[in-house]
C-alpha positions as CSV (number, residue, x, y, z in Angstrom):
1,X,-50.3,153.9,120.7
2,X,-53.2,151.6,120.2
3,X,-52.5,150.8,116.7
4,X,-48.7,149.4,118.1
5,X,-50.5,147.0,120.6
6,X,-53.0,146.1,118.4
7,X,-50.4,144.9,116.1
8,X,-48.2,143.6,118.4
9,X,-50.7,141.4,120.4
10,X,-52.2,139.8,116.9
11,X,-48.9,139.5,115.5
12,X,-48.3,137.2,118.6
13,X,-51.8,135.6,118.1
14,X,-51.1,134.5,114.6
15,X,-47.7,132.9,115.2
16,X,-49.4,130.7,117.7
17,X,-52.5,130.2,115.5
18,X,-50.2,129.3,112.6
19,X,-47.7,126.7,114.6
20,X,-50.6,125.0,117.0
21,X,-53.9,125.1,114.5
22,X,-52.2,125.4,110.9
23,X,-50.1,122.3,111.4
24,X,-52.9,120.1,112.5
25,X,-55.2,121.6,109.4
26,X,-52.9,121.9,106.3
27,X,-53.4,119.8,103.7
28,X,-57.1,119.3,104.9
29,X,-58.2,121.7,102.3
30,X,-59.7,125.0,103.2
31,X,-60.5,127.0,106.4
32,X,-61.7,125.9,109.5
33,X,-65.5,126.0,109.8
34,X,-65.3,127.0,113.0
35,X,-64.3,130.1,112.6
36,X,-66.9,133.2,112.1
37,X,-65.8,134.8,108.8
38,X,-68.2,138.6,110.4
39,X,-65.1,138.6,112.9
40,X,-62.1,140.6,111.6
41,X,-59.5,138.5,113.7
42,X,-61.2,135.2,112.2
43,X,-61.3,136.7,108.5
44,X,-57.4,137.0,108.8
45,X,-57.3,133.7,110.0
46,X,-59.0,132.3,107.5
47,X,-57.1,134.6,105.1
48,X,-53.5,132.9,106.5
49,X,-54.9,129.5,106.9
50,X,-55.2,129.5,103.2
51,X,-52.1,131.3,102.1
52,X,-50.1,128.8,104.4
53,X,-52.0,126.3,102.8
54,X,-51.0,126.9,99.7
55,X,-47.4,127.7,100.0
56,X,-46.9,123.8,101.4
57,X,-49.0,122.3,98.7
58,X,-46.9,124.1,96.8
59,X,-43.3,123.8,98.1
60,X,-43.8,120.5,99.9
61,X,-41.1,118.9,98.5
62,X,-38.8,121.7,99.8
63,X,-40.6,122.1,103.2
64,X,-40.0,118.2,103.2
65,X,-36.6,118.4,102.9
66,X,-35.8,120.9,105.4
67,X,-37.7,119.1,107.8
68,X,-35.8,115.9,107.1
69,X,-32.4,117.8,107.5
70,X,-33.3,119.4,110.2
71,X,-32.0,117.8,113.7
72,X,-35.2,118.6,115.8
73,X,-35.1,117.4,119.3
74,X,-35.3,118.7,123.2
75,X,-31.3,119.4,122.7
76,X,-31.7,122.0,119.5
77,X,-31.8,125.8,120.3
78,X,-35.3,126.6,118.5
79,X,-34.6,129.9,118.7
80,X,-30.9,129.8,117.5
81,X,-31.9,127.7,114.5
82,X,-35.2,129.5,113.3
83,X,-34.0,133.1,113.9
84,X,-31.3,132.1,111.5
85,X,-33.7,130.4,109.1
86,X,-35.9,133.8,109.5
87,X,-33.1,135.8,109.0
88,X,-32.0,134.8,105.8
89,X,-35.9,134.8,104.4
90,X,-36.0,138.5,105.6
91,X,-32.5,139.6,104.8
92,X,-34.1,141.7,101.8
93,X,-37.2,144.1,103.0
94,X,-40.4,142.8,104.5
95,X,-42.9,141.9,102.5
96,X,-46.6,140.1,102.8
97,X,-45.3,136.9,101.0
98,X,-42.1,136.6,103.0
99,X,-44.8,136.7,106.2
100,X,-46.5,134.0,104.9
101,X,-43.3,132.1,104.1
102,X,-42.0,132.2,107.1
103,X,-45.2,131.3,109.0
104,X,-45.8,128.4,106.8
105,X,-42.8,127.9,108.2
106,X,-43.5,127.6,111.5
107,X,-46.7,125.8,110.7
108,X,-44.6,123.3,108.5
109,X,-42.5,123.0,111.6
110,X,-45.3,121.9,114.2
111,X,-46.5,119.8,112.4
112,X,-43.0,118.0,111.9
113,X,-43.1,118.3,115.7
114,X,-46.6,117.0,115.7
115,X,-45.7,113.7,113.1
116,X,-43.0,112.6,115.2
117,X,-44.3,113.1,118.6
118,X,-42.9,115.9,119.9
119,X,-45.8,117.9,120.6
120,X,-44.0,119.5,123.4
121,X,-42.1,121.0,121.4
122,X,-44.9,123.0,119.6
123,X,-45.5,125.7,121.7
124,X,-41.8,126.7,122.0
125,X,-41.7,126.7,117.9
126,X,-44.9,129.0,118.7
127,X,-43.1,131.2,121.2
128,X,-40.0,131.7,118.5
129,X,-42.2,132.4,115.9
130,X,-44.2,135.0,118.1
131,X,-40.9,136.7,119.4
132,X,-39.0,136.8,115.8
133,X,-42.6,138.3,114.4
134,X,-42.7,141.3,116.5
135,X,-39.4,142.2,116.2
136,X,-39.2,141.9,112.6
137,X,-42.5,141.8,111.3
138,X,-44.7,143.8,113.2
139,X,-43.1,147.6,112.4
140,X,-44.3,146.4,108.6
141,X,-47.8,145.4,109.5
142,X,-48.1,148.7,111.5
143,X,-46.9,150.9,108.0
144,X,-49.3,148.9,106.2
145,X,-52.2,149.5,108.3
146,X,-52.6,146.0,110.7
147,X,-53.1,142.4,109.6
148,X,-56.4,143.9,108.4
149,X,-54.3,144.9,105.2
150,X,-53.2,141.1,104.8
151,X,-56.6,140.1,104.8
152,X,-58.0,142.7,102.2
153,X,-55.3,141.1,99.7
154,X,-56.4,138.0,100.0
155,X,-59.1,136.9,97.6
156,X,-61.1,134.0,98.6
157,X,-63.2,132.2,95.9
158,X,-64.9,128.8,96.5
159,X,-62.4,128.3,99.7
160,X,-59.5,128.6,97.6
161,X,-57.0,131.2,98.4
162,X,-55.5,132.9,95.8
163,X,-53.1,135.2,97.9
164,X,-49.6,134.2,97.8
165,X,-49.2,135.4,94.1
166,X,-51.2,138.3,94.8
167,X,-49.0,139.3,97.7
168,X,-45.7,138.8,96.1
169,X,-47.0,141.2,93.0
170,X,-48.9,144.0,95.5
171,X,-46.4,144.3,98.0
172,X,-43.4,143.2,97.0
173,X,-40.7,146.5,96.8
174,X,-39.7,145.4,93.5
175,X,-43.1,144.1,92.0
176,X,-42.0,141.2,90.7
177,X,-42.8,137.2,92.1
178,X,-39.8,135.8,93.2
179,X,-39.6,132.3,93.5
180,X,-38.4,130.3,97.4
């Protein structure tokens, strides 16, 4: 199925964006001009570039202090640690905000990573991210039509992103905002 591919491979592609390019950009304030807003892959870019903006501006004290409890180093099982940080976020059903949760996340992660000089531990945060995404994640995207869906909830105005409320209200099961 193309659709399943599709999804799969940018599910993949948007971990690795979100860990290796969102953790050097956040908190510069908008998206990247270098990407071409006419290209559907670069418009949901843009679209989660902003949303995981956002969610740090706005929970940086919390991302803050999981980072600074956090023991990250070349001994820590990544994948032990964030699929059980992912599987609490996810314990209730999927939704768009809970996506861009856990890839600010990820993104919050790198950059940690990034801060404290262990860069080389980025693309294995990328590779988690990427594996726990397509088994968890993906099946969602596919019901809802591709990331293309994420993107047409996002409302972009002036640069600023305006998403994460709007996703916790459109797609939540419950249609409510919970807070993180």
């Amino acid at each position: 199925m193309v659709m399943e591919d599709t999804v799969s491979s940018d599910t993949e592609s948007l971990a690795y964006f979100a860990v290796c390019h969102c953790a050097a950009t956040t908190g510069a304030g908008g998206a990247s001009p270098d990407l071409t807003p006419g290209q559907r892959r670069a418009r949901v870019e843009r679209c989660l570039e902003n949303c995981i903006s956002q969610v740090l501006r706005r929970h940086e004290t919390v991302f803050t202090g999981m980072m600074n409890r956090l023991e990250i180093n070349r001994s820590v099982n990544f994948r032990l640690g964030f699929n059980h940080i992912a599987d609490e976020l996810f314990r209730e059903p999927v939704s768009w905000s809970k996506i861009v949760t856990l890839f600010a996340f990820g993104a919050r992660l790198g950059r940690h990573c990034k801060e404290n000089q262990q860069d080389q531990l980025v693309e294995e945060i990328a590779a988690n991210l990427a594996a726990f995404a397509n088994e968890r994640i993906s099946p969602f995207v596919r019901e809802q039509g591709g990331w293309v869906r994420f993107e047409s909830l996002c409302v972009i105005q002036n640069q600023t992103t305006r998403c994460f409320r709007k996703l916790c209200v459109k797609c939540s099961p419950r249609k409510k905002i919970t807070r993180l």
